[in-house]
N, C-alpha and C positions, 0 to 999 in steps of 0.2 A: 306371490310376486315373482320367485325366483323361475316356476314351470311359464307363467307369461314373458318372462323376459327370453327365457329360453325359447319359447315358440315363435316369438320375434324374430330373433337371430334364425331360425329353421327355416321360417319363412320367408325372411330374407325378399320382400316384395312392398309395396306399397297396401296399404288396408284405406279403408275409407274415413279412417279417422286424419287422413292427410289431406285432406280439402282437395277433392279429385274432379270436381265437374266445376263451373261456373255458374255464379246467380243469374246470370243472364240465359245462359242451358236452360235450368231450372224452370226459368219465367217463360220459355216456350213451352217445358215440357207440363206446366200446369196446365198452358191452353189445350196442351193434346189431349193428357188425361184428363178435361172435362167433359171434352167431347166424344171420348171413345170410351173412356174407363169409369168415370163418376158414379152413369145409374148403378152398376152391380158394386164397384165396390167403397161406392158413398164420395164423399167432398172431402170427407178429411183422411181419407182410408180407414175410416172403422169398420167397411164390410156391411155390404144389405143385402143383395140374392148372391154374393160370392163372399170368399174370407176377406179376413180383415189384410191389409197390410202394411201394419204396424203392430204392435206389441208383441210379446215373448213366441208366442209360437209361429209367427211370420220368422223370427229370426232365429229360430230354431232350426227351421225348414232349411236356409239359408247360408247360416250364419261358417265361418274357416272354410270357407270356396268363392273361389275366382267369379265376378261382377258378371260377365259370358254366363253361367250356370241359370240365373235367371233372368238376363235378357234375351239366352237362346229360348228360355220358355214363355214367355210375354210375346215374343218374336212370332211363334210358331202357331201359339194356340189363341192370343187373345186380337181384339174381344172373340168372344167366348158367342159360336154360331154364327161367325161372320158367315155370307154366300160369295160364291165365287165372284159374284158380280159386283159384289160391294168395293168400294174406294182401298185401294191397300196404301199401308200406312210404311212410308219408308224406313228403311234400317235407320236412318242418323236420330228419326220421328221418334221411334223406339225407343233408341240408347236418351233421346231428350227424357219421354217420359220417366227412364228407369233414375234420371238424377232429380225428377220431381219426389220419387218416393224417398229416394236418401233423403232430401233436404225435411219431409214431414217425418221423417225418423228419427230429425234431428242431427244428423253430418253434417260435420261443416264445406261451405263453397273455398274454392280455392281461386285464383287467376285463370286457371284455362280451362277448357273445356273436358268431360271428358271424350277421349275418341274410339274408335273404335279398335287401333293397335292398343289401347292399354286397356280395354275393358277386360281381356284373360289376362290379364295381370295384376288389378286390384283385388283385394280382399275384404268378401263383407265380415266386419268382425263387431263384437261389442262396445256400448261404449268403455268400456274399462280393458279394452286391448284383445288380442286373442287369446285362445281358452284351446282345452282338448277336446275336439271331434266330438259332438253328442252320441247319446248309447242309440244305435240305431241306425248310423251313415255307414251308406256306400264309400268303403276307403280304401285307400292305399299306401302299404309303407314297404321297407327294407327290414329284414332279421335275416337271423340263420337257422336252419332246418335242425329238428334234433327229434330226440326220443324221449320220454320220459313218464314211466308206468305204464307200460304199453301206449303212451297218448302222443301223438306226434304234434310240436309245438314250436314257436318263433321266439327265439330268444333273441336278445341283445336288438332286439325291435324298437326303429327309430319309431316316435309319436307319429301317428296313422295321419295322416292327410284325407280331404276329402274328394271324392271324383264322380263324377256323371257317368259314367260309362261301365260296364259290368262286362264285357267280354273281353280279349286277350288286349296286352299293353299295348299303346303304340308306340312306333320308334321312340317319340320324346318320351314318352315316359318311361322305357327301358334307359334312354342313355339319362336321364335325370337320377333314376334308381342306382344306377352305377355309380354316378358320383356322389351320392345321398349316404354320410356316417352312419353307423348303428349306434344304435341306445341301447336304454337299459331295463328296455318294458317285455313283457314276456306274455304270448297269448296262444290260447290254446286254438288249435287250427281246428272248425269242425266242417262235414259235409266234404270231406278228402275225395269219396270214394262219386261227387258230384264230379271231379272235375278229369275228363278222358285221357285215359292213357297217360295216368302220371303214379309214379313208381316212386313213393316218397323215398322208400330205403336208396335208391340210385341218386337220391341228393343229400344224405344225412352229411352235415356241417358245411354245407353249399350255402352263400347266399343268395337270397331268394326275394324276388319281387311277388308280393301278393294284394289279389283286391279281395275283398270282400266284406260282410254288413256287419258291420262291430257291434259283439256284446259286453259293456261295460260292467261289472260283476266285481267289489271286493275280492281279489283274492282269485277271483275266476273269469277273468276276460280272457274271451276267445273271440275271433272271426270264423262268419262261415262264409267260406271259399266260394267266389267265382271264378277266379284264377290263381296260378300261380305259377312262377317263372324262376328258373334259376336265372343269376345274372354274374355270380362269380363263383369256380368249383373254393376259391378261398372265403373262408369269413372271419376275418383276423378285425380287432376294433382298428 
């Protein structure tokens, strides 16, 4: 109870557990997804020539990242073999369908719709709140650089956050990182020697923004690096 509540407060955003779209959304985006998404991934989203989307490993994929994450990918790629010539389906068509899936997920409807300024902003999370990053996401958090048995490691590392993107920060998320506290999680940095031109000893007790694909291990979580950035030569808590 006590790391959910803390993830709450970290996150500091709306999740989908706050009734984010309208039943009236909904009720269009069911007619979309009948007609574009049904045959591959079924009537109720149990999945027939594609995955399901609904139960645990739908929301695994998914699940501590911004509602954007997978309407940029619905957006981009489905259905699945569209031709150029085919009817395209509008951005607002999309964002209807993506609150027809919350609602068979079981989210609750709220009073308004949702729109497109809040869709990076909502969090798909559980229904029992937010939780820590699964072992396996592309993430991103704040620590400070250090040494320790020859092994160079993130200490005082705030809970990793999850992110789309694998190459260098962008402004928002260097100036987010800046203002983002350290914690008290500590992970071993591997795949250093992946990322150019970076000179750990030239940042030892710097704070440092880093992404990369988190391994969740008793005792032995580490990330391995697709970036890493200093963002303060101080790393005071």
């Amino acid at each position: 109870m006590l790391i959910t509540l803390l993830l709450a407060v970290l996150l500091q955003a709306p999740t989908v557990l706050d009734g984010t779209y309208s039943d009236t959304q909904a009720a269009r985006g069911k007619a979309l997804y009948t007609a574009n998404c049904g045959t591959c991934h079924g009537d109720t989203l149990e999945g027939v020539s594609a995955p399901a989307l609904t139960g645990n490993r739908f929301l695994e994929r998914w699940r501590e990242s911004t509602l954007d994450g997978i309407y940029g990918f619905i957006r981009e790629r489905m259905p699945l073999g569209r031709s150029p010539n085919s009817t395209r389906i509008a951005d607002g068509e999309y964002l209807d369908i993506l609150t027809y899936v919350l609602k068979l997920n079981g989210y609750p409807a709220g009073p308004a719709d949702l729109t497109m300024d809040r869709v990076g902003k909502v969090i798909l999370v559980g229904k029992t709140g937010p939780l820590p990053v699964p072992d396996g996401s592309l993430v991103i958090t704040v620590g400070c650089l250090s040494q320790r048995d020859d092994t160079w490691i993130l200490s005082n590392a705030a809970e990793p956050a999850r992110t789309r993107t694998e190459g260098a920060p962008t402004t928002a998320e260097v100036k987010s990182a800046g203002e983002k506290p350290l914690g008290t999680l500590t992970f071993r940095l591997a795949d250093l020697d992946a990322v150019p031109d970076f000179a750990p000893e030239t940042h030892q007790d710097h704070k440092m923004l880093v992404k990369g694909y988190l391994v969740r291990q008793p005792n032995a979580e580490r990330i391995h690096l697709s970036s890493i950035e200093m963002i303060s030569a101080a790393c005071r808590r």
